[in-house]
PyMOL commands that place a pseudoatom at each C-alpha (Angstrom):
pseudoatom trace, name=CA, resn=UNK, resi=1, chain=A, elem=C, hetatm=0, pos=[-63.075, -52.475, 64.535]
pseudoatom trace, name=CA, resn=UNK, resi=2, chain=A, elem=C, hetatm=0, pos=[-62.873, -55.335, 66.403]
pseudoatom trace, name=CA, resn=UNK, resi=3, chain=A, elem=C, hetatm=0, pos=[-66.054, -57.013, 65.857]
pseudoatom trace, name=CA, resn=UNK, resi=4, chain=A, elem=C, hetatm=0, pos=[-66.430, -56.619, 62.047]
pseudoatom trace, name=CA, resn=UNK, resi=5, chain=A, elem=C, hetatm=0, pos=[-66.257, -59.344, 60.143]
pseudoatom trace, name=CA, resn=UNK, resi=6, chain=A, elem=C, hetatm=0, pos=[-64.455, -57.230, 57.309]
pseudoatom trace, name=CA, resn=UNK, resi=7, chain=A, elem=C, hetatm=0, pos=[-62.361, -55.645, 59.550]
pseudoatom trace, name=CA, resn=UNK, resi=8, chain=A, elem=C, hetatm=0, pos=[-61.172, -59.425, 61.211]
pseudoatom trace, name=CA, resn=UNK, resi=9, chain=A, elem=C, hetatm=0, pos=[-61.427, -61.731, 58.292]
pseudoatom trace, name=CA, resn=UNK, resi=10, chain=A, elem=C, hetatm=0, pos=[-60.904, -64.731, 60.797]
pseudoatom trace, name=CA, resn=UNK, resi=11, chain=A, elem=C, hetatm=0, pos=[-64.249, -63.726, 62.163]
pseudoatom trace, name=CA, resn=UNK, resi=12, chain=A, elem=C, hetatm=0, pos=[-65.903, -65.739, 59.749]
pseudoatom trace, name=CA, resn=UNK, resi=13, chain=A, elem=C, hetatm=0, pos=[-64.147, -68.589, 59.286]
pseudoatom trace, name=CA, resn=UNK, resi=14, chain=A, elem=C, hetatm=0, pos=[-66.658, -68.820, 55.642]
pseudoatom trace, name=CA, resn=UNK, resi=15, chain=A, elem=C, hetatm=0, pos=[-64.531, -66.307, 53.882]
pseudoatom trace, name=CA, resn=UNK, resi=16, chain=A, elem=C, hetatm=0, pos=[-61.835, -66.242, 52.512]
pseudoatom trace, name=CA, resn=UNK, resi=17, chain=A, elem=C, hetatm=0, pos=[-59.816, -63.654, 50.430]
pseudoatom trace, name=CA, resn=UNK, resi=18, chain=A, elem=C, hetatm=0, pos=[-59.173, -64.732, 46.610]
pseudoatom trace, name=CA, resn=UNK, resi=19, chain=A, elem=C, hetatm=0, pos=[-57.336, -61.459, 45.188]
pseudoatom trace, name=CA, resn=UNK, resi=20, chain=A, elem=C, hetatm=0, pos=[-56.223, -58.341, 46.908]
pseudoatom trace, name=CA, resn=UNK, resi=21, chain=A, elem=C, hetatm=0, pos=[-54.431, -55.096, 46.435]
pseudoatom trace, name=CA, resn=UNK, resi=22, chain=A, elem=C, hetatm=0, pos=[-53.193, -52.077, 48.692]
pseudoatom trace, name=CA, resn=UNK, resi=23, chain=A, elem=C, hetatm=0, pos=[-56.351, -50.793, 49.410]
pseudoatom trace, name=CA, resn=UNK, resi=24, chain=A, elem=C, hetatm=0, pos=[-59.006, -53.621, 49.497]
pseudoatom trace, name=CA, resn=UNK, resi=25, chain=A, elem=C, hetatm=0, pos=[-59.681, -57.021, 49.400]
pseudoatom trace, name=CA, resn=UNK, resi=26, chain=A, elem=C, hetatm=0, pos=[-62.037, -59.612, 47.251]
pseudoatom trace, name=CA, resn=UNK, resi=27, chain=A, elem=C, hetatm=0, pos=[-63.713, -62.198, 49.559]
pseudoatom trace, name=CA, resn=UNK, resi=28, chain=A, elem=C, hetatm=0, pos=[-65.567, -65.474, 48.827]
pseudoatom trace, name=CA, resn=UNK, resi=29, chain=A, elem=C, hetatm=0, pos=[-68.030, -67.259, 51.184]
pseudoatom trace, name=CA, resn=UNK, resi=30, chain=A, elem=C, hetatm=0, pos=[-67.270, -70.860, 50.828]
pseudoatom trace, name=CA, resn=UNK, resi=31, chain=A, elem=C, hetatm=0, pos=[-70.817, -71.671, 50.001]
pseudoatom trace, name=CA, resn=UNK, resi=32, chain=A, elem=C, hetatm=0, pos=[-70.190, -69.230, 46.981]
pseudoatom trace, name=CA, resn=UNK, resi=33, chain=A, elem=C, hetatm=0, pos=[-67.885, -71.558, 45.813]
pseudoatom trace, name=CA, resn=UNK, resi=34, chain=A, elem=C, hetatm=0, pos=[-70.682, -74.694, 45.414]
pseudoatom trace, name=CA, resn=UNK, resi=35, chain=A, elem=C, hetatm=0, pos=[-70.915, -74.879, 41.637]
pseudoatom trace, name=CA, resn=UNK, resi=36, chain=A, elem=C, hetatm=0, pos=[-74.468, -75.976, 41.882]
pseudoatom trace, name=CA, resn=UNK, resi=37, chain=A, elem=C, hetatm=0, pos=[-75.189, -73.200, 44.120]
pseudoatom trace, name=CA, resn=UNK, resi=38, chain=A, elem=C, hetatm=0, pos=[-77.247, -69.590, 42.837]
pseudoatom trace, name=CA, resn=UNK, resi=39, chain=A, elem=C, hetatm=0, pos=[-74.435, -67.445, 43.771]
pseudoatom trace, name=CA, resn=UNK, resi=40, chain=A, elem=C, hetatm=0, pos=[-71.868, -70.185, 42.266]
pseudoatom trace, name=CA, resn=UNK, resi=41, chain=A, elem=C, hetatm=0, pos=[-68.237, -67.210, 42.200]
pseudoatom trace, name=CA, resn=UNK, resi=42, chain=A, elem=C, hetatm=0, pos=[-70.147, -64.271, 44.214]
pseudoatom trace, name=CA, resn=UNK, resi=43, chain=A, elem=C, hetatm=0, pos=[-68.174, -62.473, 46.313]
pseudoatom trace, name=CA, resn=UNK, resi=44, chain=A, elem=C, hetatm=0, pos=[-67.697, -58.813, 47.920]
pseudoatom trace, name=CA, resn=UNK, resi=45, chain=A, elem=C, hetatm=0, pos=[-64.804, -56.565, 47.282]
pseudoatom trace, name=CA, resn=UNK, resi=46, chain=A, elem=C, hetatm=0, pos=[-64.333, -54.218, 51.073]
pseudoatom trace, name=CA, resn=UNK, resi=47, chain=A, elem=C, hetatm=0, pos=[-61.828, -51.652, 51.564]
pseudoatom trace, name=CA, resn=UNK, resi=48, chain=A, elem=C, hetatm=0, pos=[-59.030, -52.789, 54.114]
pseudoatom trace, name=CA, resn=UNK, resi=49, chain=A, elem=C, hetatm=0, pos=[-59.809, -49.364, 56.245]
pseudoatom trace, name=CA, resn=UNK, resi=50, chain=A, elem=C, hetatm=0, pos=[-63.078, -49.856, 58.029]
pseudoatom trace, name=CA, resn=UNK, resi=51, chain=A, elem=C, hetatm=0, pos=[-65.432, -47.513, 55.498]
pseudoatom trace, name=CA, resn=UNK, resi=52, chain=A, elem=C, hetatm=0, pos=[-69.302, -47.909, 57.071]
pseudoatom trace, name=CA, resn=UNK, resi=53, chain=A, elem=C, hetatm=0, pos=[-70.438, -46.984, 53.282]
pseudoatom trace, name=CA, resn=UNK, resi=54, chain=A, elem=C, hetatm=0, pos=[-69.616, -46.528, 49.961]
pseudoatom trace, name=CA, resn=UNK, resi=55, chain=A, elem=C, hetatm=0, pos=[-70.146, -42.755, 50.344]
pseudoatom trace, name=CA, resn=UNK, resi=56, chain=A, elem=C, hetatm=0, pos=[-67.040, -42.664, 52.753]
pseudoatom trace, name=CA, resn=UNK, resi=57, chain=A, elem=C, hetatm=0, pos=[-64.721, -44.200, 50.345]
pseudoatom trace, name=CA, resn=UNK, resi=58, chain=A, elem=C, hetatm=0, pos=[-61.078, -42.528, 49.954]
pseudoatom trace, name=CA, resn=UNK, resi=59, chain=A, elem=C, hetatm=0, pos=[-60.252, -41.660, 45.552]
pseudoatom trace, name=CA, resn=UNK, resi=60, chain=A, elem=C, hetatm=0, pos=[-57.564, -44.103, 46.324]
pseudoatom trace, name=CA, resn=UNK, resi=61, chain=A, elem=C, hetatm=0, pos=[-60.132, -46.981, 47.637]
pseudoatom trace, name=CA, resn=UNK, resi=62, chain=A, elem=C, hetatm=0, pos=[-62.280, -46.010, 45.020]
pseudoatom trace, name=CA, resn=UNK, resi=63, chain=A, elem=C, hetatm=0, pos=[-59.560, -46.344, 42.264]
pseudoatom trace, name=CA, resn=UNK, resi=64, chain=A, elem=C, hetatm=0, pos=[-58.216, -49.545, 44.025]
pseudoatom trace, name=CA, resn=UNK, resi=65, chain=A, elem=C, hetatm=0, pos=[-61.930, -50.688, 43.977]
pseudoatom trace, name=CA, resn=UNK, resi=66, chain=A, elem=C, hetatm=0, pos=[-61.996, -50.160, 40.093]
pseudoatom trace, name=CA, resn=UNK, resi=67, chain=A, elem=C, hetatm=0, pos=[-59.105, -51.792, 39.391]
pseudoatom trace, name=CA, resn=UNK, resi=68, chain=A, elem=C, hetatm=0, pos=[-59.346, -55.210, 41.541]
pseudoatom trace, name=CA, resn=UNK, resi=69, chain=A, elem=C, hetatm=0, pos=[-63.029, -55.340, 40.132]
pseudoatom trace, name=CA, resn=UNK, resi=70, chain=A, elem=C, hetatm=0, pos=[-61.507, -55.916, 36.628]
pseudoatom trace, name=CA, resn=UNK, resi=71, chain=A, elem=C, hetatm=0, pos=[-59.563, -58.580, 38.268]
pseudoatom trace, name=CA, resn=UNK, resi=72, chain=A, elem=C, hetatm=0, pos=[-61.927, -60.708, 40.015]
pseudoatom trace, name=CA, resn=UNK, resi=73, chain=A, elem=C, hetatm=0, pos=[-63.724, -60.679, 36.581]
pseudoatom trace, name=CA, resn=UNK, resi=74, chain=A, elem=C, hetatm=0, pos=[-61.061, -61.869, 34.601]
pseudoatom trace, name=CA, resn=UNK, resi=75, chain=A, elem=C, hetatm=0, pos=[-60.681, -64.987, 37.226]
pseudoatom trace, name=CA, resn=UNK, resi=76, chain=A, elem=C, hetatm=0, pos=[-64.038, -65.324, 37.561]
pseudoatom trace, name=CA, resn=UNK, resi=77, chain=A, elem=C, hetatm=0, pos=[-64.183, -65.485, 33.628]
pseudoatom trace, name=CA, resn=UNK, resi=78, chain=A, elem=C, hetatm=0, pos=[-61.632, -68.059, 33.661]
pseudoatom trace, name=CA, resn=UNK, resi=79, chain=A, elem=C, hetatm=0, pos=[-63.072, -69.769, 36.785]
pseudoatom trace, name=CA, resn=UNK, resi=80, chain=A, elem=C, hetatm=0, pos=[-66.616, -69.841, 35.972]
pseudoatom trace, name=CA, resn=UNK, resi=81, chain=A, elem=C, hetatm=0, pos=[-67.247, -68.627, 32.764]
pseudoatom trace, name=CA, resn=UNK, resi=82, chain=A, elem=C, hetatm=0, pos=[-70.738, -66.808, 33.873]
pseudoatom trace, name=CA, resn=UNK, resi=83, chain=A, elem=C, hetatm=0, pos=[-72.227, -65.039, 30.824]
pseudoatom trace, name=CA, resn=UNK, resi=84, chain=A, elem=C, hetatm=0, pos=[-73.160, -61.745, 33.055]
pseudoatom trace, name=CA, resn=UNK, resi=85, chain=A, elem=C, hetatm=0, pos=[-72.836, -59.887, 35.914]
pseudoatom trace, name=CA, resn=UNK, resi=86, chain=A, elem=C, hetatm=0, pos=[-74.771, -57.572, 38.614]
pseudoatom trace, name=CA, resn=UNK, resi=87, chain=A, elem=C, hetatm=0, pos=[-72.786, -55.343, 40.350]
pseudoatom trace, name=CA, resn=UNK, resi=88, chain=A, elem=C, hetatm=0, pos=[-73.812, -53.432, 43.225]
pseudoatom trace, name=CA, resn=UNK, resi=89, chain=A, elem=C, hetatm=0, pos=[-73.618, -51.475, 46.656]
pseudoatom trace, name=CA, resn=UNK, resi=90, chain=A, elem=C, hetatm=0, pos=[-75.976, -51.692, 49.297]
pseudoatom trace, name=CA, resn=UNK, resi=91, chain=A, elem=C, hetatm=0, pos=[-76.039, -48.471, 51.285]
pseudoatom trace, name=CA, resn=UNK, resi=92, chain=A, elem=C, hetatm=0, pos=[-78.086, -48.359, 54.920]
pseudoatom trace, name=CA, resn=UNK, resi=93, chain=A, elem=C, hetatm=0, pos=[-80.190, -50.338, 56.469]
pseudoatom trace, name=CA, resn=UNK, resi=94, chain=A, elem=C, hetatm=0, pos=[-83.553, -48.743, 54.329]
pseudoatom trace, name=CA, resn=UNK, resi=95, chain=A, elem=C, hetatm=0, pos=[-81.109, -50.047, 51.091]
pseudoatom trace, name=CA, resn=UNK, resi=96, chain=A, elem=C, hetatm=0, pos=[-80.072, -53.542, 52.030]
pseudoatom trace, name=CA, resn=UNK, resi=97, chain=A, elem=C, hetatm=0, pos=[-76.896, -53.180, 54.042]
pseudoatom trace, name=CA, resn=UNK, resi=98, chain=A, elem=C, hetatm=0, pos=[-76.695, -55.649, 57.091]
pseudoatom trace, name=CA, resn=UNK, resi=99, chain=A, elem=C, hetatm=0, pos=[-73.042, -55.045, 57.582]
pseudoatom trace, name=CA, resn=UNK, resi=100, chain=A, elem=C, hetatm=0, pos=[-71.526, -51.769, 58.106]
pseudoatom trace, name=CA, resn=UNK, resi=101, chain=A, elem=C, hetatm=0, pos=[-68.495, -52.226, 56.531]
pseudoatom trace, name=CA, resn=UNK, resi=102, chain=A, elem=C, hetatm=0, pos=[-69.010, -50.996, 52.813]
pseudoatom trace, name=CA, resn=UNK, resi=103, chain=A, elem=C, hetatm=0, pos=[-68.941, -54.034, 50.417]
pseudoatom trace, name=CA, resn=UNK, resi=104, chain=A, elem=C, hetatm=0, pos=[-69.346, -54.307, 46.803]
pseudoatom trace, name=CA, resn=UNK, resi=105, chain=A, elem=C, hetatm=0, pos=[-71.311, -57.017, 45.460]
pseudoatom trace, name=CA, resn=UNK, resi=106, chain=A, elem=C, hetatm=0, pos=[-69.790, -58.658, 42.730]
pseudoatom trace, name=CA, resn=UNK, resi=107, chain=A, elem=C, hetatm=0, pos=[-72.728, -61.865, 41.296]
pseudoatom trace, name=CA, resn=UNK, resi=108, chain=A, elem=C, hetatm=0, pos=[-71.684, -63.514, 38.462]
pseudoatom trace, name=CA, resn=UNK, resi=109, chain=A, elem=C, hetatm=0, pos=[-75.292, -64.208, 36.219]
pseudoatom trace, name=CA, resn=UNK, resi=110, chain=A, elem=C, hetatm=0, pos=[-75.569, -67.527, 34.021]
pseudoatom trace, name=CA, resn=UNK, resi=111, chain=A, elem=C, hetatm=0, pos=[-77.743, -68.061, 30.885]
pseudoatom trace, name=CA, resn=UNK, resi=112, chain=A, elem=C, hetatm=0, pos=[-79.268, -71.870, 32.772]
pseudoatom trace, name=CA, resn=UNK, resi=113, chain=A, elem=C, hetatm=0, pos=[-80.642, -69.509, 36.122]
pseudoatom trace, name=CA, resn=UNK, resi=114, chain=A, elem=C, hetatm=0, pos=[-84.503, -69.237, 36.277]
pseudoatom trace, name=CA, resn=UNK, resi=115, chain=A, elem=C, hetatm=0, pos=[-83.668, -65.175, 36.683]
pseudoatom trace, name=CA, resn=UNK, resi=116, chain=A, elem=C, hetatm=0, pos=[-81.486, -65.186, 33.724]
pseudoatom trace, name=CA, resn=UNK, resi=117, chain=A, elem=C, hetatm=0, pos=[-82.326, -61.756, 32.432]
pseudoatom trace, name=CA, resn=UNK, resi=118, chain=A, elem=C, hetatm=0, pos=[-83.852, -60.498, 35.256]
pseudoatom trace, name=CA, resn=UNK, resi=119, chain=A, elem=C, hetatm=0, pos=[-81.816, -57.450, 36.283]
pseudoatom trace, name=CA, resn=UNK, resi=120, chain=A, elem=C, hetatm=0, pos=[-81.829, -55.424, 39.750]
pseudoatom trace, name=CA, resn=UNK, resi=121, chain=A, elem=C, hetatm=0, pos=[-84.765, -53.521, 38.690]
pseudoatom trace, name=CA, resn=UNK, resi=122, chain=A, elem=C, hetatm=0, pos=[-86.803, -56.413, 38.281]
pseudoatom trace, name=CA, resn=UNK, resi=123, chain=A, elem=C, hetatm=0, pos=[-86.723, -57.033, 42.286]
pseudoatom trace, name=CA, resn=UNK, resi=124, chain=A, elem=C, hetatm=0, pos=[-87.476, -53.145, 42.823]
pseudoatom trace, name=CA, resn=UNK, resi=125, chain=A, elem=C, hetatm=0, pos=[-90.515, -53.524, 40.300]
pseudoatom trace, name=CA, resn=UNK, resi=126, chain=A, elem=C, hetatm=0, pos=[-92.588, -56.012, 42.379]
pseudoatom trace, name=CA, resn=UNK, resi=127, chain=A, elem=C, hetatm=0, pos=[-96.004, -55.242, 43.323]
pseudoatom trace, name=CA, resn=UNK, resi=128, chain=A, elem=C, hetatm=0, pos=[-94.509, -56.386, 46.796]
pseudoatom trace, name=CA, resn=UNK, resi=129, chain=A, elem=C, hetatm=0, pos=[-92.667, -53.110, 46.995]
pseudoatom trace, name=CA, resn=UNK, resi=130, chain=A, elem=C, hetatm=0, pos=[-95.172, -50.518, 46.575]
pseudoatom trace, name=CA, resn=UNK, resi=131, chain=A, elem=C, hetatm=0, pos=[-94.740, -48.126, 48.850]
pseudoatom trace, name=CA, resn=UNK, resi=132, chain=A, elem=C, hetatm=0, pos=[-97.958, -47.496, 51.065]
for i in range(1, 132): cmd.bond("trace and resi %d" % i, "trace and resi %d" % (i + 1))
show_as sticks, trace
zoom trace
């Protein structure tokens, strides 16, 4: 894929890889990196094969997946010391996903935010997403 930006890392000159493996790849944006920023550590964790989803994951992606996962967290542990995480997918355009190139989210969560404790649900909860 020639113009995905997972695909050609050195489309976005903004990311850069911070761990790898075989199989995939954990990328930063260099604003994640602003310790006074919200997403201060955040990064995504893509499959080196162009996957459009996490549905179309190979077991060996997915396995690769779980193991670099427990990676970035023990450098982002070290690194940033955030006292939780969320962890997540985004899957079509109706769930989120503005890339198609399947990426998982990986947001370290700290205690000072003014979200601390607010969870993934709490966004899905508003009485801004009813459905009508």
């Amino acid at each position: 894929m020639t113009n995905c930006v997972f695909c050609q890392i050195d489309l976005n000159p903004n990311q850069q890889i911070i761990l790898e493996n075989e199989h995939c790849l954990f990328l930063h944006l260099n604003q994640s990196k602003d310790t006074e920023g919200v997403l201060e550590g955040a990064g995504v964790i893509v499959p080196r094969g162009h996957r459009e989803t996490a549905f179309d994951l190979t077991q060996e992606e997915w396995t690769a997946t779980y193991s670099l996962l427990h990676e970035v967290k023990s450098y982002l542990d070290k690194k940033h010391n955030p006292q939780g995480y969320n962890l997540g997918w985004n899957v079509g355009e109706v769930g989120g996903q503005h890339i198609f190139h399947a990426h998982f989210h990986v947001i370290p969560r700290y205690d000072n935010e003014s979200l601390a404790g607010k969870g993934l649900r709490y966004l899905f909860k508003s009485e801004k997403n009813r459905r009508g």
